[in-house]
C-alpha positions in Angstrom: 21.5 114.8 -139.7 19.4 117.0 -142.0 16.1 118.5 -140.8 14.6 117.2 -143.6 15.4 113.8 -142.5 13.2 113.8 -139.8 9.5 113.1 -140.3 7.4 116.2 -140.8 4.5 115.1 -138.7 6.7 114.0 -135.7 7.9 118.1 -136.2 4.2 119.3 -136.2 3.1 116.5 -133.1 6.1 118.3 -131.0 5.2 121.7 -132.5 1.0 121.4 -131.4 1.8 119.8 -128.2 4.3 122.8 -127.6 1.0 125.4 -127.8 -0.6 123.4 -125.6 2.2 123.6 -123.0 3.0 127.4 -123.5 -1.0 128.1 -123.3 -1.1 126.1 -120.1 2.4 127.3 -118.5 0.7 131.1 -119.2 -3.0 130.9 -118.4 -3.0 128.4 -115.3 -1.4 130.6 -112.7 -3.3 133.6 -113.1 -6.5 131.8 -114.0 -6.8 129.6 -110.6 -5.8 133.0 -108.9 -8.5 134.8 -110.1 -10.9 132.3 -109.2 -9.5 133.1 -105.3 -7.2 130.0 -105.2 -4.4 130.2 -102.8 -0.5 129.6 -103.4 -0.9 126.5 -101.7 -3.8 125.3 -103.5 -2.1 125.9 -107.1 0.7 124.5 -105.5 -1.0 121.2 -104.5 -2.8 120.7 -108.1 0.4 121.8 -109.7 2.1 118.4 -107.5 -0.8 116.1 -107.8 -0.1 116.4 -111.7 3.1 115.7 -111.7 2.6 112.6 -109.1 0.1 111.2 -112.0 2.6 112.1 -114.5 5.2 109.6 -112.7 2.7 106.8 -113.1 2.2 107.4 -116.7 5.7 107.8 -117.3 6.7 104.2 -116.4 4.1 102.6 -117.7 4.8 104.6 -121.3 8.8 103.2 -120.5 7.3 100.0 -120.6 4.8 100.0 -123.6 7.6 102.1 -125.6 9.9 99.0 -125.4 7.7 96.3 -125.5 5.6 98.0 -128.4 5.7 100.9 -129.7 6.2 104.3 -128.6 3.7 105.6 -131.0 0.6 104.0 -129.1 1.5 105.7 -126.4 2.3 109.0 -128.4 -1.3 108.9 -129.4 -2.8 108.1 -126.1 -1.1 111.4 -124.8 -3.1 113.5 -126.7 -6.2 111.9 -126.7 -6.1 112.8 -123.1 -4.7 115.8 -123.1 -7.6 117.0 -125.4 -9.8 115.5 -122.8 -7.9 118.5 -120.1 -9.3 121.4 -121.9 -12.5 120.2 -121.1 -12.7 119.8 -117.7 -10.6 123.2 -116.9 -13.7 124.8 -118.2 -15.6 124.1 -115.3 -14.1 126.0 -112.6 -15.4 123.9 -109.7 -12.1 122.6 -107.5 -12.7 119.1 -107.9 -13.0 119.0 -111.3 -10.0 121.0 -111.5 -8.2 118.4 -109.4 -9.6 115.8 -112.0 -8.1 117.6 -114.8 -4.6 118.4 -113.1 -4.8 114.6 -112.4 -5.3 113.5 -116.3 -3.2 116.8 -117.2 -0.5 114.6 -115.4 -0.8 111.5 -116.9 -1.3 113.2 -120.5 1.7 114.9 -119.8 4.1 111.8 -118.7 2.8 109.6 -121.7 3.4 112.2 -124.4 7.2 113.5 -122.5 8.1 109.7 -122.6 7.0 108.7 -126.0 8.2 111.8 -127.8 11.6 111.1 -126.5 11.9 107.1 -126.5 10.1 108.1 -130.6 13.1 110.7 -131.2 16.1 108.7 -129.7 15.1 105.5 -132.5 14.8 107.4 -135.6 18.6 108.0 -136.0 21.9 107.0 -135.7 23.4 107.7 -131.9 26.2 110.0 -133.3 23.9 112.5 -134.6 20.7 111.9 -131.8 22.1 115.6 -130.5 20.9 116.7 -133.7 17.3 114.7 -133.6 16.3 116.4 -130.2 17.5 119.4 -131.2 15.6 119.7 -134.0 12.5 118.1 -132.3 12.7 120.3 -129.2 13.0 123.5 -131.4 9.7 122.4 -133.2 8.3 122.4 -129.6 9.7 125.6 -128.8 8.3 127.3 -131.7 4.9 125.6 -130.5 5.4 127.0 -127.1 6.2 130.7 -128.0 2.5 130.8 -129.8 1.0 129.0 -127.2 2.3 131.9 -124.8 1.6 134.4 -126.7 -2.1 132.9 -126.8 -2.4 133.9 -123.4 -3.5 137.1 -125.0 -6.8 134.7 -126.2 -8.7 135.4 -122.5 -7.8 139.0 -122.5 -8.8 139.7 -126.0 -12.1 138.3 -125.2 -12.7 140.3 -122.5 -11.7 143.6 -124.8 -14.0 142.3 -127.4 -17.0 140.8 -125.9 -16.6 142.4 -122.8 -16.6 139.4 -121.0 -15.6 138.8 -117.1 -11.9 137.6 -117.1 -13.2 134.5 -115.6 -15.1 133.2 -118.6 -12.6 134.4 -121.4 -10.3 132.0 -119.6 -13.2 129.6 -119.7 -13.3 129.6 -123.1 -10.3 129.9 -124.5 -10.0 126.7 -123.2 -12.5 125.6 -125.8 -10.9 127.0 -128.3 -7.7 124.7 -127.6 -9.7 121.7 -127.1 -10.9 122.0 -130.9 -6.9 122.4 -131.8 -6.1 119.4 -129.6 -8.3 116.8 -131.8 -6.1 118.4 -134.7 -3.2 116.9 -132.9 -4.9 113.5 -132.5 -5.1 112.9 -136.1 -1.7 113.6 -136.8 -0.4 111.8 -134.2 -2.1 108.6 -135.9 -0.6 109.2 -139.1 2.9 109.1 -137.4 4.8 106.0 -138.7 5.1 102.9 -136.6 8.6 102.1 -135.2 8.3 98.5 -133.6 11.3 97.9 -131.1 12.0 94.5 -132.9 11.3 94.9 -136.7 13.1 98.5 -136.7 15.9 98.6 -134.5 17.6 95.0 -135.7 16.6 93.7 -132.0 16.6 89.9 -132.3 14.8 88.9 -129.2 11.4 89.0 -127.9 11.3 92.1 -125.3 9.7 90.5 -121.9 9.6 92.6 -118.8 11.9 90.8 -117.1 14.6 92.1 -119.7 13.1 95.3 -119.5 14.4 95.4 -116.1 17.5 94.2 -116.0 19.1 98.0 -115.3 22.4 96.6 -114.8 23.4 97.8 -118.0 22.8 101.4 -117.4 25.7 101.9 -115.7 26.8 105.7 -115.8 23.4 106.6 -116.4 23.1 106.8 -113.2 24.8 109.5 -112.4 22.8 111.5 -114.6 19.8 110.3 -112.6 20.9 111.6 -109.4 21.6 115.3 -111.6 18.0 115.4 -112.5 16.8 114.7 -109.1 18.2 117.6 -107.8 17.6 119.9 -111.1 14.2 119.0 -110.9 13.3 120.1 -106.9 14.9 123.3 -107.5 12.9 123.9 -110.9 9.5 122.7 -109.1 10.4 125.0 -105.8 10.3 128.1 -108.1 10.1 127.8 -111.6 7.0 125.6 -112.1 5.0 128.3 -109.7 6.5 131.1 -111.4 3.2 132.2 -113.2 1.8 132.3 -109.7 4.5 134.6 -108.2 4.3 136.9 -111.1 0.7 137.5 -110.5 0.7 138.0 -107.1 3.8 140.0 -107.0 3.2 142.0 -109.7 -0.4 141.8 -110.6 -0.5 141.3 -114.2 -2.4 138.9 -116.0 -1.5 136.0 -118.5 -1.0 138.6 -121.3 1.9 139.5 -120.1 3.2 136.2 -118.5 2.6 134.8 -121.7 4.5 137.0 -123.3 7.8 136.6 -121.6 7.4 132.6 -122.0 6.3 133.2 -126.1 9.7 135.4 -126.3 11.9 132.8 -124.4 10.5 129.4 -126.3 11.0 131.6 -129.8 14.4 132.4 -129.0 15.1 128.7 -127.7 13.4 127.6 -130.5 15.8 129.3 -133.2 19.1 128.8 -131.2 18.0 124.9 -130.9 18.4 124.7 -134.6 22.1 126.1 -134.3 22.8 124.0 -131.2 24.3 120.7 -132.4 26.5 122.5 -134.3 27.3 124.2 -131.1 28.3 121.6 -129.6 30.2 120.0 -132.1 32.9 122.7 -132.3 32.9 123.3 -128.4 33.8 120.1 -126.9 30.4 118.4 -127.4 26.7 117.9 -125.5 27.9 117.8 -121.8 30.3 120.4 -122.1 27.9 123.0 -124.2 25.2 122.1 -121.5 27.1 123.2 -118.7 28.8 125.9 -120.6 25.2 127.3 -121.5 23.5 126.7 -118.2 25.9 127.4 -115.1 25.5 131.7 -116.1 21.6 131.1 -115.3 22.3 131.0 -111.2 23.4 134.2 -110.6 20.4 136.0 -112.6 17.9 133.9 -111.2 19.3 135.0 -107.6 19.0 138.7 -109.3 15.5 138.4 -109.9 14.6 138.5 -105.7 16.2 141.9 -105.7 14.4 143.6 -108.3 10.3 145.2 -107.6 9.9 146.1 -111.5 8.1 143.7 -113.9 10.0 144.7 -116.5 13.2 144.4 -114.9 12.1 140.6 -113.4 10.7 139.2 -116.3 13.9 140.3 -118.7 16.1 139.1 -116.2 13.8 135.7 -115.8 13.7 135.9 -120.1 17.5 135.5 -120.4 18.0 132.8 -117.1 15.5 130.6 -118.7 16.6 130.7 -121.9 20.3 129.8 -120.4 19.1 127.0 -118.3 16.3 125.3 -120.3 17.7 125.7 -124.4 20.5 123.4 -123.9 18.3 120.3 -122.7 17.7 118.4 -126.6 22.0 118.2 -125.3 21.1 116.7 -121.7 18.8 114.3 -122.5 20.9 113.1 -126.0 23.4 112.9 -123.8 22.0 111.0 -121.3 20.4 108.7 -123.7 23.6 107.6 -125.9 25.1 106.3 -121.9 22.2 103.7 -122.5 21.6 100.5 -125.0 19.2 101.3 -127.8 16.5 98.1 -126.6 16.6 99.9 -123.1 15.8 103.6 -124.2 12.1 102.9 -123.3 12.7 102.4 -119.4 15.7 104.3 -119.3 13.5 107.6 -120.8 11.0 106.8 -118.2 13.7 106.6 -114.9 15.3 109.8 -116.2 11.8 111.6 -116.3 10.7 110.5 -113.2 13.7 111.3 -111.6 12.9 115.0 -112.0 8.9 114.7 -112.1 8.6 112.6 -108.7 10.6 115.2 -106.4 8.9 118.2 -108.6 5.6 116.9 -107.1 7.1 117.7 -103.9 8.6 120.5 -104.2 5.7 122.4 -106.4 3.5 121.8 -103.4 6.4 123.2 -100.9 7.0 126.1 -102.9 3.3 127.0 -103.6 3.9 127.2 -99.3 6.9 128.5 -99.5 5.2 131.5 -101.8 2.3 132.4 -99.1 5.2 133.0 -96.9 7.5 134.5 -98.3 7.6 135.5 -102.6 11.3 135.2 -103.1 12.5 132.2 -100.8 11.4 129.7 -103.7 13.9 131.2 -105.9 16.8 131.3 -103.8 16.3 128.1 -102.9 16.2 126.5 -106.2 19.5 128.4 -107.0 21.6 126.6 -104.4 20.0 123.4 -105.7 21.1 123.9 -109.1 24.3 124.9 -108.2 25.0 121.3 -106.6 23.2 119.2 -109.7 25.7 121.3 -112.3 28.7 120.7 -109.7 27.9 116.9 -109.5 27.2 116.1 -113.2 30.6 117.9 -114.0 32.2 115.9 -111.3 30.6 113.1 -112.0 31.3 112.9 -116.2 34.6 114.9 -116.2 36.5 112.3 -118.7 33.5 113.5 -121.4 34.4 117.1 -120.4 38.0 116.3 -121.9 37.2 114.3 -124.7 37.7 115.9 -128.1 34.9 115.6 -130.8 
């Protein structure tokens, strides 16, 4: 599958939604701790987001088989724009409110862009389609973290307090969030029935007959435990940069910008990666399994510049391989299914995140490094399991 094959404004809908991401991932952490917010606290919101986000993601499942997975592309960003503004008043119950429709933004758009990508191809090359489709998101997220820069530039420039620079550079991304929204309605309709060459009517009773996924289970169970150990440290990681190191999201944005760049260009090379070394399953553990011991490395080190290199390179390993995951996952399950199936493999890794964001925010207040080695044992049992669990596509030869 060619790049140019794929439609231009799906690219640029994955590539905008990827600044918003990066801008968020990077401002968030250090933006609720200057306001005097605990660990705990950023810990909660970070958990209530992500339980709205598994609400939103079945029902976009749902919508994305019955319908079309471009309604509910569109609805994603129409509330996502609607996020910016209410992070601008930095009162903690409006801040809860915009975590809350942060969440649900977030499940709509993660399930749509996926069920949207895994239709528009054939399923031998669907390694290629979210390769190509997670790069453009990549790209989007390096200058979204690198935008981090936004809050402190204002305060160099108009010598504003830190507090409102934050405050509006979320302004400033609200106005490049409506951009989104119109592209996202010029996206072409792909109707479950009159596209894919399904015959019958799609009722929800179909819809739930999971039966048929089989396998896919397995894979369910992997991103159960992926997902705690990502939410225990990884999803707080903003946090514990700040308050281990003091810095501000200059330079967390930074590291993120330079990681999503260099996913984003090695994304472009990976199906062809994993075509000459024994496929998606294979490459994705290949790639990922080196990531454990540096993230262990990272709670013996007390420099900044030491952490976040080491953090640059184990999050590059563990996170640029997923377009390979999730195609993976995906071509286990019938094409009229994708819809649900994207949403159970989502929530499998956003419900126990909820959980574990809000134990590791704890975890942090007690002690900054526990997260971390935590999450390492964690993902040391998901990689064991799905290589256990799939070895026959381990040996197969492509």
């Amino acid at each position: 599958m060619k790049l140019e094959s794929i439609d231009i404004k799906l690219l640029m809908v994955s590539f905008n939604q990827g600044v918003f991401f990066g801008f968020t991932w990077a401002v968030l952490g250090p933006y609720l701790k200057t306001l005097g917010y605990s660990g705990l606290i950023f810990g909660i919101l970070g958990g209530t987001s992500v339980l709205f986000s598994s609400i939103s993601i079945i029902l976009a499942g749902i919508l994305s088989d019955l319908k079309d997975s471009k309604i509910v592309l569109v609805l994603g960003t129409v509330l996502y724009s609607i996020v910016f503004l209410l992070l601008y008043i930095p009162n903690l119950p409006i801040l809860l409110a915009a975590y809350v429709l942060q969440g649900l933004a977030n499940g709509l758009l993660m399930t749509s862009l996926d069920v949207y990508t895994s239709r528009i191809g054939r399923d031998e090359v669907l390694h290629y389609a979210f390769s190509y489709v997670r790069s453009a998101m990549s790209f989007g997220g390096a200058l979204g973290s690198f935008m981090g820069w936004i809050p402190i530039l204002l305060t160099t420039k108009f010598s504003e307090d830190i507090v409102h620079a934050y405050r509006n550079s979320f302004i400033i991304m609200f106005f490049l969030a409506l951009v989104n929204i119109i592209i996202s309605l010029k996206l072409r309709k792909l109707n479950a029935e009159n596209v894919y060459g399904l015959e019958r009517k799609f009722v929800l009773r179909k819809i739930f007959a999971l039966r048929e996924l089989g396998r896919f289970y397995g894979i369910i169970v992997t991103s159960v435990l992926i997902g705690l150990g990502a939410a225990m440290s990884i999803h707080n990681i903003s946090y514990y940069f700040a308050a281990k190191y003091n810095v501000t999201s200059g330079e967390i944005g930074s590291i993120f910008g330079l990681q999503q760049l260099t996913m984003a260009l090695i994304m472009i090379k990976l199906p062809n990666i994993a075509d000459k070394y024994g496929g998606p399953l294979k490459t994705y553990l290949l790639i990922t399994m080196p990531s454990i011991p540096l993230l262990l490395a990272m709670t013996t080190v007390s420099n900044y510049s030491i952490a976040s290199t080491i953090y640059l390179v184990r999050s590059i390993l563990m996170n640029v391989a997923n377009p390979l995951y999730t195609a993976f996952a995906l071509s286990l399950v019938p094409r009229d299914k994708r819809g649900i199936a994207t949403s159970m493999l989502n929530l499998s890794s956003q419900i126990p995140t909820g959980i574990g964001r809000a134990i590791g925010g704890w975890l942090l207040d007690i002690d900054l490094e526990l997260p971390l080695r935590i999450t390492a044992l964690l993902y040391s049992i998901s990689l064991g399991f799905l290589a256990i669990c799939f070895n026959d596509y381990l040996k197969r030869k492509y």
